[in-house]
N, C-alpha and C positions, 0 to 999 in steps of 0.2 A: 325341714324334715330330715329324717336321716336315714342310709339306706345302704345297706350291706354287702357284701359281694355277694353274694347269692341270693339276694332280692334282685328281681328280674323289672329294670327302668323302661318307662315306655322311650318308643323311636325319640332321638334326636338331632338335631344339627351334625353329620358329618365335618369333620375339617374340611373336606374336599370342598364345600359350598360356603368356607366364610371367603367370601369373594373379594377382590384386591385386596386383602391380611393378612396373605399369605408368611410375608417375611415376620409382621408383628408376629403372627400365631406361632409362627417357631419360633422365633424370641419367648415367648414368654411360655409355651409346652418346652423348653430347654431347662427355661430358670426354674419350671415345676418340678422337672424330671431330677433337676441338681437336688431337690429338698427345699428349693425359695418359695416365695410367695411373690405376687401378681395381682398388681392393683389396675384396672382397665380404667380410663377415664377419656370424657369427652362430651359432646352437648347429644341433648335427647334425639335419638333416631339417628344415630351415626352409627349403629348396628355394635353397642358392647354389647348387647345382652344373648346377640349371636355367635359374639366370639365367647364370652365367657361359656355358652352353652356346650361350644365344641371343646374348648379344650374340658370344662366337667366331663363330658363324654369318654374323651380322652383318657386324664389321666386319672379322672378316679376309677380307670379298671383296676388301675394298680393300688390304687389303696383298698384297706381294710375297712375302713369307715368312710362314708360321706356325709357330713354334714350343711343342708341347704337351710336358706331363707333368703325371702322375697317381701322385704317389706316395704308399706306403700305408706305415701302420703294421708291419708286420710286416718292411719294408724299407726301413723310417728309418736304420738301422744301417751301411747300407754308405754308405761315402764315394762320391762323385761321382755316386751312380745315376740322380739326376734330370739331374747335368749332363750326360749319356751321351743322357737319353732327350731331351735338348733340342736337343744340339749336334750327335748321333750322326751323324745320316745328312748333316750339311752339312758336317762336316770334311774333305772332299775338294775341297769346294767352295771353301771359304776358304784351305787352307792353302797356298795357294803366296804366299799375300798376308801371311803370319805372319814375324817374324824365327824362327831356324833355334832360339833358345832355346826361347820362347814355343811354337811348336810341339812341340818335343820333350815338353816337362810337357803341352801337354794330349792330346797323345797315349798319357801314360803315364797322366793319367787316364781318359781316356775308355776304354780299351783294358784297362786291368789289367794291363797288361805293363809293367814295373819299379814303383819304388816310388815312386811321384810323393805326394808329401804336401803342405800346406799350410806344414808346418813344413820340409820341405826343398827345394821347388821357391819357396815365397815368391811374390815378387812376377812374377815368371815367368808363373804359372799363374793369376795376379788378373790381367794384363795380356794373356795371350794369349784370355781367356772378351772380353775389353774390345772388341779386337780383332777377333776372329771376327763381333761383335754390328755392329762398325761395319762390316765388310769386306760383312757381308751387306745393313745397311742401305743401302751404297751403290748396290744394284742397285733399291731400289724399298724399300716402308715393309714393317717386321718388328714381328709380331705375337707376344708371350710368352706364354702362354697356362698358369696351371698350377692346379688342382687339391687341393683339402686342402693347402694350404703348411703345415700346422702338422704333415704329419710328410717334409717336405723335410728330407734327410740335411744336421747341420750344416754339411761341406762345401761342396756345391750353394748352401746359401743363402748363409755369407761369401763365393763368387764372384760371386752374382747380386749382391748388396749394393753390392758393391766396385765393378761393373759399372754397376749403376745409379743410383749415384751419381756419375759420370763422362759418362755417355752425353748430355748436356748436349741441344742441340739436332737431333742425331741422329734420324731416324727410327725409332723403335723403342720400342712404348707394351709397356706390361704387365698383364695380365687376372690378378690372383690372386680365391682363393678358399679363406678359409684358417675352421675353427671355434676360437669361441673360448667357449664354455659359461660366459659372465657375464666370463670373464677379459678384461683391456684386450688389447687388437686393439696397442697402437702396438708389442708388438715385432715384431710380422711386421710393420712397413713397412721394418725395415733392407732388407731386399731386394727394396725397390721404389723409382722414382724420387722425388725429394724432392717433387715436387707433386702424388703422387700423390692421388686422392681416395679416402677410402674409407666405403662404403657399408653399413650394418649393415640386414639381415634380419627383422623383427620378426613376429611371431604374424599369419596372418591373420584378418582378421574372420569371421563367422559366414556371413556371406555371400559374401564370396570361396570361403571353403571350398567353400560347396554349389556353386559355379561352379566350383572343381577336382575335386570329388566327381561333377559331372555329366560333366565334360571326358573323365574317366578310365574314366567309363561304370557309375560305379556310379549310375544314373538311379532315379528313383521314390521315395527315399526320404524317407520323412514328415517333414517340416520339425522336428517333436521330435526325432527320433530326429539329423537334424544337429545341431540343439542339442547332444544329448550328447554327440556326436564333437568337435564343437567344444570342448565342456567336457574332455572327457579327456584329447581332445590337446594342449588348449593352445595351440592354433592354428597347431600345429606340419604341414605339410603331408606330411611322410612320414607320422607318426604317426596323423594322417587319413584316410589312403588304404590303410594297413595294417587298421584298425581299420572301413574300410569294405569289405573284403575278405574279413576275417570274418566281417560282417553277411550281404555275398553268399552263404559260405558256409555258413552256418549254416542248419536251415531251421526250427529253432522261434527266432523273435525271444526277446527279455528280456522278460520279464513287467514289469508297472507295479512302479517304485519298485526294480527291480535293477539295475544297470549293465550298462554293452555288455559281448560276450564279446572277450577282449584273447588277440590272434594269440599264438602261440609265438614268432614273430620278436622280437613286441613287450618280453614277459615276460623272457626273456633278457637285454635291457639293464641289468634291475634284478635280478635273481632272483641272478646271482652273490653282489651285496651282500648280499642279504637274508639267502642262507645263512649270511652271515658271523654275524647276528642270532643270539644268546641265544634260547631257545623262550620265555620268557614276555616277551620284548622284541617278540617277534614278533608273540603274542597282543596284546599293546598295539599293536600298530600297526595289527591287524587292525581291532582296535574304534574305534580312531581313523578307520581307511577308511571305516568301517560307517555314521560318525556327519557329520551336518550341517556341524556348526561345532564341531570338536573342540577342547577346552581342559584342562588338564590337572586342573582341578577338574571336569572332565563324566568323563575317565578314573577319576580315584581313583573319583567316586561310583557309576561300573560296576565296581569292585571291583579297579582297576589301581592293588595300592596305591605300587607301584615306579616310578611312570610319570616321575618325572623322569628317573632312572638311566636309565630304558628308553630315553625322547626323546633323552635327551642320546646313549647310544649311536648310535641310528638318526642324529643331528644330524652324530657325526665320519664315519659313512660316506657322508655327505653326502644320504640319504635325508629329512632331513626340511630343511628351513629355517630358523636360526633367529629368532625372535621379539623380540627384546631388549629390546621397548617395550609386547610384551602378553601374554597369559595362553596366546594360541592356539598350536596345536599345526598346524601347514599343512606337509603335503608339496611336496618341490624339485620337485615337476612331476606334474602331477594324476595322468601315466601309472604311476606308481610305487605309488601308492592304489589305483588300477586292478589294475594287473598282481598287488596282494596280496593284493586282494581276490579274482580271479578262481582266484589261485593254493589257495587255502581251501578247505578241504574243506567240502561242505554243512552237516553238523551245526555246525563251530564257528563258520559266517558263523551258523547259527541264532542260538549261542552266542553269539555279538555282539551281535545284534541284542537279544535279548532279557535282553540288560545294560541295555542303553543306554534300554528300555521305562519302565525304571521311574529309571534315570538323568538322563533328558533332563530339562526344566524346559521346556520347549514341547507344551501338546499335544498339537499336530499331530505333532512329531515322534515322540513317548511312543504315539501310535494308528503311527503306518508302521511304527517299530518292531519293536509288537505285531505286527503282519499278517506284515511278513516274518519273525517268527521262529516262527509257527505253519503250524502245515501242516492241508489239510481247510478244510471251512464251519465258521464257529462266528458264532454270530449277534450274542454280546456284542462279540467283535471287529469284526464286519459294522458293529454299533452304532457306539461307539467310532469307527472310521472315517469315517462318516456324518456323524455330529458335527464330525469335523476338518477334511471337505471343506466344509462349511456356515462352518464358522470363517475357514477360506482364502481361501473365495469372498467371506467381507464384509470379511477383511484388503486383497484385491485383490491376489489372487493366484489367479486362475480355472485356469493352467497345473497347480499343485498339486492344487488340488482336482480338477480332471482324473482324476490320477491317483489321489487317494486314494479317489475314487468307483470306478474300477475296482478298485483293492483290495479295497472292500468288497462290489464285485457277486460278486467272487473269495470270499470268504468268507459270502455269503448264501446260505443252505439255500434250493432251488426252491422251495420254498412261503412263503420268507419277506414281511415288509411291512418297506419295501417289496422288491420281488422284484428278482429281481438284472439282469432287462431294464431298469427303470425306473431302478433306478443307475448300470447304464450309457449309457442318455441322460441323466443330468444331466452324464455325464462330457462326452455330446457336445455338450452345451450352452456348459459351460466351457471345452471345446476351440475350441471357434467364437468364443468370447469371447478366450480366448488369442492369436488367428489360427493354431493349430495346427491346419486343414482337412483336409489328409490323414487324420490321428488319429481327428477327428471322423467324415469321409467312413465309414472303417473300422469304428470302432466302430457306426452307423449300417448300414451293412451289416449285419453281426455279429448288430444285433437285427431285422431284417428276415428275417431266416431261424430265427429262433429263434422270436418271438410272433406268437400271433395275436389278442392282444389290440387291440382300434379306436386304442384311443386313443394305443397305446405303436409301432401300425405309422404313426399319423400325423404321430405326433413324429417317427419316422426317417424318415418321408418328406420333411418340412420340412426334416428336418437335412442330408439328400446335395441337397436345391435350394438352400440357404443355400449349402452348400460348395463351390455351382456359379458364384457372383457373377455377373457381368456374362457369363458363358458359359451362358445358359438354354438355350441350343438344343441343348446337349448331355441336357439332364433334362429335353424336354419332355414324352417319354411317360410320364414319369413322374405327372403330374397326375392323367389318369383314375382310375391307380390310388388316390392318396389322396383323388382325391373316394369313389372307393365303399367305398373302408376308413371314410371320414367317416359314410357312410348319411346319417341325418338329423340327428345333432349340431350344433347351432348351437355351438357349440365349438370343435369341430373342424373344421366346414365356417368357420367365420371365420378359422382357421390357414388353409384353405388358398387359400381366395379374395383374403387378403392378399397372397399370394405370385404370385395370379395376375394381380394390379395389376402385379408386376413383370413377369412377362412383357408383358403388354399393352403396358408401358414397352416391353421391350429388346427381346424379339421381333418383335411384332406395329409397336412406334412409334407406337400410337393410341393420344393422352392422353383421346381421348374417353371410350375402353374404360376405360383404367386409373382416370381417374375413377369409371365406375359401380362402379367391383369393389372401391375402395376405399372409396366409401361404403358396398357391401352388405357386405364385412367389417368394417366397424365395427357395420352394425344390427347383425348376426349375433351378434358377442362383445357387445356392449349386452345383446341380449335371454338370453345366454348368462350372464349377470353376470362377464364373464370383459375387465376393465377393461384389463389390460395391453395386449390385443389390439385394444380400444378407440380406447386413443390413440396405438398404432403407426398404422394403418388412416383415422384422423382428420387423423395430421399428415403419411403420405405423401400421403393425399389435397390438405392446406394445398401441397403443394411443388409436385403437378402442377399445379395450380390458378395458383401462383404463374407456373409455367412458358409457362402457355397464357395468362397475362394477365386469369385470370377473375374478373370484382369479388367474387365468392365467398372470396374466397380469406384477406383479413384475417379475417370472421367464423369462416372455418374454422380459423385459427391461434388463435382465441379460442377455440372449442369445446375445440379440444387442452390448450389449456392450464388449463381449468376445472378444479376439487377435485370428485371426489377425482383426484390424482394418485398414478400409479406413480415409486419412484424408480428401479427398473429403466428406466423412458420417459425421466425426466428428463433424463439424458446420453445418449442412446440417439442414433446418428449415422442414426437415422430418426425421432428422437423429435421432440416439438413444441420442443423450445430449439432443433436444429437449423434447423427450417421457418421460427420465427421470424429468426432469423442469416440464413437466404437472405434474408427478408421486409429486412431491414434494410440488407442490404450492397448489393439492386438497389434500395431506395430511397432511396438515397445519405447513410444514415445511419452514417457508415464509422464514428465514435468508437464508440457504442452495439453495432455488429455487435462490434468491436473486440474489447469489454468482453464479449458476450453468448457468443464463440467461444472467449475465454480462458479465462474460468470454467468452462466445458466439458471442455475439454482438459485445465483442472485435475483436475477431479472426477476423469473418465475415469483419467487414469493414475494417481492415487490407488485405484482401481478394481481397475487391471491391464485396464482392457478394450480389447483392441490394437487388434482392429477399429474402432472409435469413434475412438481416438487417429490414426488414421492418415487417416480423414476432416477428424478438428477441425485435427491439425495445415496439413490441405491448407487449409481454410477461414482462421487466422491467415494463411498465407503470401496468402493471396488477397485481405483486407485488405490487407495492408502493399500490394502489388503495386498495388492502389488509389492506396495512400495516397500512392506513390513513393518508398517506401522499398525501393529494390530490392533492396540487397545481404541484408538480413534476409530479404527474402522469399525470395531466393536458398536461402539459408540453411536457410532452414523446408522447401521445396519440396523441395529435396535429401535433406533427414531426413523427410519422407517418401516420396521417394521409395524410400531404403534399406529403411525401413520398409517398406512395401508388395508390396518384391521378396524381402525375408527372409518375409514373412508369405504371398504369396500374396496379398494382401486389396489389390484398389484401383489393382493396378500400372497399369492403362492411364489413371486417372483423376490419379492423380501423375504420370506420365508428361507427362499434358497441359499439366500448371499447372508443371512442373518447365522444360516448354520456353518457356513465355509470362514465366517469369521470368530463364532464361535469356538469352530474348532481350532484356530490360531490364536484368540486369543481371550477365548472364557473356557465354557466345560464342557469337555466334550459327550456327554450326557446329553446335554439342550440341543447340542449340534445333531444329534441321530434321533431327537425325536422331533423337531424340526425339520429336517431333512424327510425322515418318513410323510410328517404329517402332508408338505410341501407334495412329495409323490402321490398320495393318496388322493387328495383335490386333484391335481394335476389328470390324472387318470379318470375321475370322477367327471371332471370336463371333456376329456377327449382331446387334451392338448398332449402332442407326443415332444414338441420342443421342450417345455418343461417337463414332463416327463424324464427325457436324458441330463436334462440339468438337475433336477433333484435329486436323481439316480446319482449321478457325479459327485454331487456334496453328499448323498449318505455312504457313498463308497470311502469318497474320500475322509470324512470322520470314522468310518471304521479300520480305515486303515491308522491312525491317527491312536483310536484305541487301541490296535493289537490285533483284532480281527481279522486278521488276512484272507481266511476263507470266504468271507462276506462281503471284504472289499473287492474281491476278483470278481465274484458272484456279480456284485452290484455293478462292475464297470465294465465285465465283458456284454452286460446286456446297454449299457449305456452307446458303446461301439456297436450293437447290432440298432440300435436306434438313429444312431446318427449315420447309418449306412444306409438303412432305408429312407432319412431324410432328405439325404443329398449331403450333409454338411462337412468339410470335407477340411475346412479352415483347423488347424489344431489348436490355433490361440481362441478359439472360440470359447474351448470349455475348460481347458488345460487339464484334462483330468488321464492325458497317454501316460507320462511320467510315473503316476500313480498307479496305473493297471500296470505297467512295466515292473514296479518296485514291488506291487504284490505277488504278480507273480513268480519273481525271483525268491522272494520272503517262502512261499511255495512251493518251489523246486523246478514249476513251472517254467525251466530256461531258453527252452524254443523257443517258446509261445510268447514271453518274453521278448527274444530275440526280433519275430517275427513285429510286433510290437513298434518295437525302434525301430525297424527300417523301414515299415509300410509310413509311419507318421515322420521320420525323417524325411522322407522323398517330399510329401507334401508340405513339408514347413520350408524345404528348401528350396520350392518353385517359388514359395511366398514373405521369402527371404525373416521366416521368423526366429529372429536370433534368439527370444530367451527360451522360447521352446526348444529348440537346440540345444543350449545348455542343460538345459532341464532333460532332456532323452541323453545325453552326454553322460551324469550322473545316475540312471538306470545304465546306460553301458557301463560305465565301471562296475556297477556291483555285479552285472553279467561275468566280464572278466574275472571277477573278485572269484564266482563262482565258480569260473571254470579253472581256476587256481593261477591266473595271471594277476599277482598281488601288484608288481611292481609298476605294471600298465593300469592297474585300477588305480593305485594311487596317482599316478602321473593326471590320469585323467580329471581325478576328482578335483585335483589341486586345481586345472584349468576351470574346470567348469567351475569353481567358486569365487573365484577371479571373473571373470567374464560376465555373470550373475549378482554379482557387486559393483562389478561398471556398469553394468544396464541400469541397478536400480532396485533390483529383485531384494530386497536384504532379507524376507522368509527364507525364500529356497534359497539363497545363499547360507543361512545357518544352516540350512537343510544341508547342502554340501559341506560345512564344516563337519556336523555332525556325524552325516557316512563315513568322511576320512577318518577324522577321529575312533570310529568304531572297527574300521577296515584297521586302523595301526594297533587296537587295541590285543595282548596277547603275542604278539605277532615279536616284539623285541623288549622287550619288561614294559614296566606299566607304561600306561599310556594319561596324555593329561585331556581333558575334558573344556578346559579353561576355555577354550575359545567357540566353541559349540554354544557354552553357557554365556559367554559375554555376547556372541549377537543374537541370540534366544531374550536375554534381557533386555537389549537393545531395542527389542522389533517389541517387547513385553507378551511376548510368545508364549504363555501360563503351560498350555499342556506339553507344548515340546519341551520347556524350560523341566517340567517335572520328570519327560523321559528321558534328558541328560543326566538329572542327579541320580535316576534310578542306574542306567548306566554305566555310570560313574560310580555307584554304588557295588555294583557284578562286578564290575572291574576289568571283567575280559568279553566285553561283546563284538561278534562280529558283524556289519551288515549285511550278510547274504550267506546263505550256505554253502562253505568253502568248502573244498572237496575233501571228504572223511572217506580214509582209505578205510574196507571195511573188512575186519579179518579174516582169517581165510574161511573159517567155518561157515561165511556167507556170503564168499566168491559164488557159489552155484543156484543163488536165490536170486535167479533175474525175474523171476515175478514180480518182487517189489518195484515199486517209481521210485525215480532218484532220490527226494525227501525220504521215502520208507525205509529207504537202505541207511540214508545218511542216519535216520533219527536210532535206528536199531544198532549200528555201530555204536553212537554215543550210551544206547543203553550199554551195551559190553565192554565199553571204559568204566562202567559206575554213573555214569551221571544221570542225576535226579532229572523230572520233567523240567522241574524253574533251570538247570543249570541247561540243559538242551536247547530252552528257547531261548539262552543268552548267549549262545554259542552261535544258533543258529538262524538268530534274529527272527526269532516268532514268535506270538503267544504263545500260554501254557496252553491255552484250548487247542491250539494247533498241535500240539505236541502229542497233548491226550486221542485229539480226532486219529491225527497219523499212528498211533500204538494199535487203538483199536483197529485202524486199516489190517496192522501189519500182523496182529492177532487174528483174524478172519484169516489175512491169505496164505499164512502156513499151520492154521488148525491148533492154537497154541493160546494159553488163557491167560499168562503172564508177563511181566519182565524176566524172571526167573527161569521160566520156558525160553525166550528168547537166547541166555547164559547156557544153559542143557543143550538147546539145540545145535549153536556153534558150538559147543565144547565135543560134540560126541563128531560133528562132522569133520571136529580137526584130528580125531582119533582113527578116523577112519581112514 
């Protein structure tokens, strides 16, 4: 169809919602916007026909003409259909612009009225499609638009071909979108222009998914249970959204260890072929679904003695994949295992299963098996299972045993040992370990209405406050109850006094509290002999400690780490290795933290422990980010940030470190709305620790873009947060330096001053040398400002030295860079060279960019040096220091840009400070400014 500017399109597809396409979608809305054209390609249900809809939305607002068609398989057959549904309603339009031949043919095509062919109109009919495309380009730019081109009637396509191959500079781009299920894409580009670009579709990630699963409203569901969809579909987003519509529908979920139920829509794509299948080809392929990691020596030993014959069948109807370099048997698309599995009648998926029991060569798998091909409690199986989940959890795979623990709560007789409540909190223990929290939450529930056992209602009570993280205020009523389920247990009351260290943190913000609650749940599990709980309790207590500055705090990272040791504590991202790592990295012992967070994150994901990994990995990035190595920590901060948003676990605490590395060494765009976002949760929880940590990285990305007023904003309230915290540590947040530099940037040089010596005193009791350095380099720009040039420099030059032996090489360029801008103006040009070589070094992007701008001005200063200001505005003490400075450099001539490169601010600042200075002597311009000194020097 075809549809005009001022024909009004129904609603469609946003850009905003083609989900994980983002970067294709600008990719190929760029190549449209150049004049190209855009060929989408990839297998059915991988969401072209979404992107193609957004960028039509797009960019044919800009065009004059749209031309659509959607043609479909069952009317690939007829000649010209699509060129009808392209050209149809514009042939009245174009054709008085047509020679009388050319016309004639495509009116016999478009119409069906005589016998217009390819073979007997010729070239007639390839010149009149040419024609019409150019006749209409001439009124303004014409948009192609089509749909599935892989079943455009051959006809349609040699015209469009012929066409756009010719159409040279022409206005007139082409949107195709054609499937090509593994096959090469370049024959569909015959019918698109030669420069065309074409863009292929790939599986989305696990995480985009759940961001299209949530889009589409299927909301709530348990981050396992995406896993599987993810798994089944292949990352195919139709196949996602189908197979999460079933879930909606369905109202008994899949029991542990059976796959999702697969829609009828779904099963149809495959089930044709399947018919086609032999019945014991069939049964083979069943047992293949049923099994792990199927191979054709796992089928024979389940008694599939046929199974190559068999594969090989399934392989020419293209149902399985072949292998040509290994033993394994892998289905063309997980949906097809799915779909045959679900298609199975109960008894013979039993029948499967309990081949494959005594077939497999893995425990674990030889126990799930067992489970799902028995029906009832049986306690050897319960056993059995038990066994497999213990094996999983020390392979480091907590997800698995997850599940194999609910198996076996599934098959433990009510009166069994252990009983089937207590196996399914080890399930929720391993779930929490996994970072699958929903599952957990659930199961935790589950047994909270089931026992009334003390000890198995305080595990689930620990378990839905765990599942709660940095959101306590949602489970704080929750407490009372597990203190009085606890009675008198020192045990148990150390589970839950531990936990209330944490609120003390997030809730309440009083380290004072969280201290006492974290030494009394250590005596508690001491005198309980219950060690694990010992030196959780011992080494949160080392971190608060650490947090507040208190000299207590190495002897308590000592106690944590005394024998006997747990090795559950040992990697444990509350364990004492961790306490120690914070101990290291704010004591500027970056190599050693380095070493001490690697090893860590080693363990950990040898483990499977995701929660853990998603802390360690924030800790590596937070090293490097030290060290100035930006682009890795970039790097690390981003994988966990993905981590943390696929998990649930941590996102507002990667969040924060994702922005503070973005602004060193991505955009700092991402960095301030990461940072907001980070605050907004943060606040939204009722957690004021993060809170001042998010507040600190969007200060500090604003200071980074120029913002100075917003940076101050943001950091003086960061300071009144960490004042009512207690926190008192400066290498905690390192964010003084920053409120120091902005408010000089501001004029702000008490305040400033005041600044530096309140957090000097404190770094100096805690002997933190790079902090030091770093307030060192806010003092010189003080002096700078107060017109002591030759003491700022002196200064800056140590503090960049000092800051490069530590390790710092950011803020050590950061100190090159002040110098450099303090020398600039100051004795002829100034060189930049070395700002820019460790900016490159650290791969520094946005600082890297405010050196060449710099470099560029030519004469910037770091701080507002003192501008005498002429006399016609000696008697204007109204103004603040900035207001006077900014209004003298108006009465030299200089521009806003040339103010804030003089006096190292943004132009917004410059503009905010006119407007001040306009208000407070009643005056509406720069020019007012010029008049009014001028008349009071007359006077």
């Amino acid at each position: 169809m075809t549809v005009r500017r001022d024909f009004k399109e129904p609603a469609r597809c946003r850009p905003d919602q083609v989900i994980g396409r983002e970067e294709l979608f600008t990719a190929a809305r760029d190549q449209l916007a150049r004049g190209g054209s855009v060929l989408l390609h990839g297998p059915a249900g991988i969401g072209k026909s979404t992107v193609l809809r957004a960028l039509a939305g797009e960019c044919g607002a800009t065009a004059r003409t749209v031309l659509r068609c959607s043609p479909t398989e069952s009317e690939s057959h007829l000649p010209f259909l699509a060129l009808a549904d392209l050209l149809g309603l514009v042939l009245d339009e174009v054709s008085d612009r047509l020679p009388a031949a050319q016309l004639t043919a495509l009116e016999a095509a478009l119409t069906g009225r005589g016998e217009s062919t390819l073979q007997r109109d010729g070239l007639a009919l390839r010149l009149a499609v040419l024609s019409a495309l150019r006749a209409l380009a001439d009124t303004g730019p014409v948009l192609v638009v089509a749909d599935d081109l892989q079943w455009l009637d051959p006809a349609s396509a040699e015209l469009l071909g012929f066409a756009a191959r010719r159409l040279g500079d022409t206005p007139v781009r082409m949107l195709f979108a054609v499937r090509t299920d593994g096959e090469e894409y370049d024959r569909h580009l015959r019918a698109s222009p030669p420069d065309t670009l074409a863009v292929r579709l790939g599986p989305l990630s696990r995480a985009q998914m759940s961001t299209l699963l949530e889009n589409r409203g299927y909301t709530g569901l348990p981050r396992s249970t995406v896993r599987d969809i993810h798994r089944t579909s292949g990352g195919n987003a139709l196949f996602a959204l189908e197979l999460g519509r079933a879930l909606a529908e369905n109202a008994t979920p899949p029991r542990p260890g059976e796959p999702l139920p697969v829609p009828t829509s779904l099963r149809a794509l495959v089930l044709n072929r399947l018919e086609m299948l032999s019945d014991q080809a069939r049964r083979t392929l069943l047992v293949a679904s049923a099994g792990a990691r199927p191979t054709l020596a796992l089928l024979h030993a389940a008694g599939r003695d046929d199974a190559e014959a068999e594969t090989a069948q399934a392989a020419e109807l293209g149902l399985l994949a072949t292998e040509p370099e290994g033993p394994a048997v892998r289905f063309a698309h997980p949906m097809i295992s799915a779909a045959l599995y679900a298609e199975a009648p109960a008894q013979e998926r039993r029948a499967a299963h309990a081949a494959l029991s005594t077939a497999a060569s893995d425990p674990i798998e030889r126990a799930r098996h067992l489970a799902l091909a028995t029906t009832g409690t049986d306690p050897e199986v319960a056993a059995r299972l038990a066994e497999a989940a213990a094996l999983a959890r020390d392979r480091g795979a907590p997800s698995v045993a997850a599940q194999l623990s609910l198996l076996a709560a599934r098959h433990t007789p009510a009166d069994g040992t252990p009983s089937p409540d207590a196996l399914r909190l080890a399930a929720t223990e391993d779930a929490i370990t996994a970072g699958e929290l929903d599952l957990a939450r659930d199961i935790a529930r589950e047994v909270l209405a089931r026992t009334a056992v003390p000890a198995e209602r305080v595990r689930a009570w620990i378990a839905v406050i765990e599942t709660a993280g940095h959101a306590m205020t949602e489970v704080d009523s929750i407490f009372p109850q597990a203190l009085a389920d606890a009675g008198e247990d020192p045990k148990l009351l150390a589970l839950v006094h531990y936990q209330l260290t944490w609120r003390a943190l997030l809730v309440e913000g009083d380290f004072d509290e969280a201290r006492e609650e974290a030494g009394y749940a250590a005596e508690l599990a001491a005198r309980a002999g219950d060690r694990y709980t010992e030196l959780l309790a011992l080494a949160l207590k080392a971190q608060i400690e650490t947090l507040m500055g208190h000299p207590d705090a190495p002897a308590t990272i000592r106690r944590a780490l005394e024998e006997p040791q747990d090795p559950r504590v040992a990697c444990h991202h509350n364990g004492a290795g961790y306490s120690r790592f914070r101990w290291l990295i704010m004591s500027d012992q970056l190599p050693e933290a380095r070493a001490a967070v690697t090893a860590l994150l080693r363990e950990v994901r040898r483990h499977g422990w995701v929660e853990s990994e998603v802390h360690f990995l924030r800790g590596v990035a937070e090293t490097e980010l030290h060290s100035g190595h930006c682009g890795r920590a970039l790097d690390l901060a981003r994988e966990s940030l993905r981590l943390a948003r696929d998990t649930g676990i941590g996102e507002v605490a990667s969040a924060v470190l994702t922005s503070l590395a973005e602004a060193a060494g991505g955009e700092v765009e991402r960095a301030l709305t990461l940072a907001r976002e980070a605050m907004e949760h943060a606040e939204e929880d009722g957690d004021q620790m993060y809170v001042s940590r998010a507040l600190a990285a969007l200060g500090h990305a604003q200071l980074v873009a120029g913002d100075t007023e917003a940076a101050v904003r943001s950091l003086r309230r960061v300071r009144e947060v960490e004042q009512g915290l207690g926190i008192t540590d400066p290498a905690r947040g390192r964010w003084h330096g920053d409120l120091a530099e902005a408010l000089v940037r501001g004029g702000e040089i008490a305040e400033a001053q005041d600044v530096i010596d309140v957090t000097r005193e404190q770094a100096l009791r805690l002997d933190r040398e790079s902090v030091l350095a770093v307030l060192d380099r806010a003092q010189a720009l003080v002096r700078a400002a107060r017109g002591d040039r030759d003491a700022a420099v002196a200064q800056l030059t140590s503090a960049q030295d000092r800051l490069g032996k530590l390790g710092y090489g950011l803020e050590e360029a950061r100190a090159a860079f002040a110098l450099a801008q303090l020398r600039a103006g100051a004795a002829g040009p100034t060189s930049y060279d070395e700002p820019a070589r460790l900016f490159r070094r650290c791969r520094a992007l946005p600082w890297l960019r405010r050196v060449e701008a710099a470099a560029a001005i030519g004469t910037v200063e770091p701080a507002p040096a003192p501008v005498v200001a002429p006399d016609g505005l000696d008697g204007l003490d109204g103004l603040a220091s900035m207001e006077r400075q900014v209004a003298a450099l108006v009465m030299e001539g200089a521009t806003n840009r040339e103010i804030a490169a003089r006096l190292f601010i943004s132009v917004k600042t410059v503009e905010a400070t006119l407007t001040r200075v306009y208000r407070k002597l009643g005056i509406r311009s720069r020019v007012d400014i010029v008049r009014l000194a001028a008349g009071r020097r007359t006077t």
